[in-house]
N, C-alpha and C positions, 0 to 999 in steps of 0.2 A: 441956251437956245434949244439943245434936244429937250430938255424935259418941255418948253413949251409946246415942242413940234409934238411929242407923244400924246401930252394932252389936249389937243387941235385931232390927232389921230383917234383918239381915244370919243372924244365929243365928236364926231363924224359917224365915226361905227355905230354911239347909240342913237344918234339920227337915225339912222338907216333900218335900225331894229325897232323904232319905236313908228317909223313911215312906215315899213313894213308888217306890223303888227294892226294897225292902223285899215290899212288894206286889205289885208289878209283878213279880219271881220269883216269890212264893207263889203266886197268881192268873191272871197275865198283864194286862194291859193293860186290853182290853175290860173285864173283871168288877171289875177297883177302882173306886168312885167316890170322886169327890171329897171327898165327906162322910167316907167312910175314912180318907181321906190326911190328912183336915185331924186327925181323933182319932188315930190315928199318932204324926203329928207335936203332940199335945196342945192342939191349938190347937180352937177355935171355926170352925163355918163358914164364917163372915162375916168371919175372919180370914184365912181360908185365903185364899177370894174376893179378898182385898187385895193378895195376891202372886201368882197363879196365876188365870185365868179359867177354863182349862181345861186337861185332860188332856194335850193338844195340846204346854201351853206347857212343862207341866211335863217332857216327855219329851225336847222341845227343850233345857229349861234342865239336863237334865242331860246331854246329849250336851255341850253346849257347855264345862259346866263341866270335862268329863274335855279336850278340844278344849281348853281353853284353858293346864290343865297341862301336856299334853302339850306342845306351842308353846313354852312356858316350857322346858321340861326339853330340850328339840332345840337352842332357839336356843345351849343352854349350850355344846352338841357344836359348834355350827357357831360359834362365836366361838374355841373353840380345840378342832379336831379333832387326832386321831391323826395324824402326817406323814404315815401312808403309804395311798392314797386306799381300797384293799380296807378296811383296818382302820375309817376314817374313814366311809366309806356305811354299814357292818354297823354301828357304832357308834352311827348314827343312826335306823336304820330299829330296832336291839335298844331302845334308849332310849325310843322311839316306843312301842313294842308291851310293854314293860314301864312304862309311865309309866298311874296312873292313880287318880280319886279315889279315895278310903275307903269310901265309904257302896257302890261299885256293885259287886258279884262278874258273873264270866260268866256265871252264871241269870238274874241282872238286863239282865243284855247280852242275850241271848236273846231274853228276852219284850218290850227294847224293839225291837230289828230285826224279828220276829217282826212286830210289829205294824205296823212301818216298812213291811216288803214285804207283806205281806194287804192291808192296809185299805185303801179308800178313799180319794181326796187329800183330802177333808174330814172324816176317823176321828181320832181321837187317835192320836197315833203317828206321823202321815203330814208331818208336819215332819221328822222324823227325817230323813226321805230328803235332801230341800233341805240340812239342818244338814250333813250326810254330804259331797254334792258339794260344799260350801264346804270342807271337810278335805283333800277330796281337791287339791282346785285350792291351798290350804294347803303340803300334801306337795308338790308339784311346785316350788314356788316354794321350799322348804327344800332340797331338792335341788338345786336351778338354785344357789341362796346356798352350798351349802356347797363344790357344785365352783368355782364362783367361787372360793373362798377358796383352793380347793386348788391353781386356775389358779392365784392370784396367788403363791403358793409356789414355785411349777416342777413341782411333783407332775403336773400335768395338761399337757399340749398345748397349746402357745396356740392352735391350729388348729380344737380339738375343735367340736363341735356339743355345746354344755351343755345347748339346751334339749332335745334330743331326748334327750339323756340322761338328764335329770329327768325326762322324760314316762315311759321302761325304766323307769327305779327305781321311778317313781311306780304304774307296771303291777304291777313285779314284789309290791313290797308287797302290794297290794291283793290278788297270790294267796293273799299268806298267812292274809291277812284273812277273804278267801272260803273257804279248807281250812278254817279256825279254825271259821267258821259252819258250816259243812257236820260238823264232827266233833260242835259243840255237840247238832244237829237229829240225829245219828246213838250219840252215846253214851250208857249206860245212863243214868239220871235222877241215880243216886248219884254218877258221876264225870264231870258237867257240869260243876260250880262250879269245881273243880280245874284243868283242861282249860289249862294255858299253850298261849300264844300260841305259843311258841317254847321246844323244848325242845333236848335239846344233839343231836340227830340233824338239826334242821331248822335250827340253825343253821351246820352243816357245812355243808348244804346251799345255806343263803343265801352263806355263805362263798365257796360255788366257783361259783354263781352271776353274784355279782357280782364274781370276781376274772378271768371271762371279759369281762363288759362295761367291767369298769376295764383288761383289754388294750389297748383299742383307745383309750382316753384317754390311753395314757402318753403322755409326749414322745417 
């Protein structure tokens, strides 16, 4: 009976994240209440209440929930990358940027950074930001593991400086991150959702990027 109860608990919470993600595109942030999310997601208020206190948490628990597949889906790259370290970094950061839950599209992504960077440190939404620098410091440490790996191969320089390596990569991502928002905030409403992270022009570009900063890694 507990493990049924866990998984009944379990499929509740991702109602509620996937109502909320939901809303969170159609409305934005601010204008859902709770009361919404919890009918949404089919549930009673006082239900909702049980998993979620507030806006806040729920905006967090979905950042983390994309945050935690993603993590999943890298470690896979850095347990057995591509030999050769260009192919292996692209391989990790494409993985990265294409890895993520079901319930959330780019409108959804939107309106929760949206409300990440507007609001107040005490607004719903305003987790988001905290959840974010934890990925980011996340990323840096998956980069630092995966030239590790590539060290222990030969592919890399025993001499190299890895963590400042990982801190580059960790930058460079994060531009694409920021292009990404800034296209979202700038293109018509009809071809936001669509909007990839990476498409085959910006992946050339990541390509020759980082096949400059894996120069100075070789042996």
């Amino acid at each position: 009976m507990s493990g049924l109860r866990e998984k009944q608990k379990e499929t509740r919470r991702q109602a509620m994240l996937a109502a909320a993600a939901r809303l969170f595109k159609a409305q934005g942030v601010a204008r859902t209440s709770m009361e919404e999310i919890a009918a949404a997601a089919g549930l009673s208020v006082a239900t909702a209440y049980n998993y979620f206190k507030t806006k806040g948490e729920i905006c967090v628990a979905i950042y983390k929930a994309d945050r935690d597949l993603v993590q999943a889906a890298t470690d896979r790259v850095i347990a057995n990358p591509p030999k050769d370290p260009v192919a292996a970094i692209c391989r990790l950061i494409e993985t990265d940027f294409e890895t993520e839950v079901p319930f959330i599209d780019r409108g959804a992504w939107e309106a929760l950074f949206a409300a990440a960077f507007q609001a107040p440190s005490d607004a719903p939404g305003a987790g988001v930001t905290e959840a974010w620098a934890g990925a980011e410091i996340m990323r840096i440490d998956q980069f630092a593991r995966l030239l590790q790996v590539l060290r222990d191969r030969g592919a890399i320089a025993a001499k190299a400086d890895l963590e400042s390596a990982a801190e580059l990569l960790g930058a460079l991502t994060f531009s694409y991150f920021f292009d990404w928002i800034v296209e979202l905030r700038t293109a018509p409403a009809g071809g936001r959702s669509n909007r990839r992270f990476l498409d085959a022009a910006k992946k050339r570009r990541l390509r020759a990027q980082v096949a400059q900063l894996a120069a100075g890694l070789r042996p």
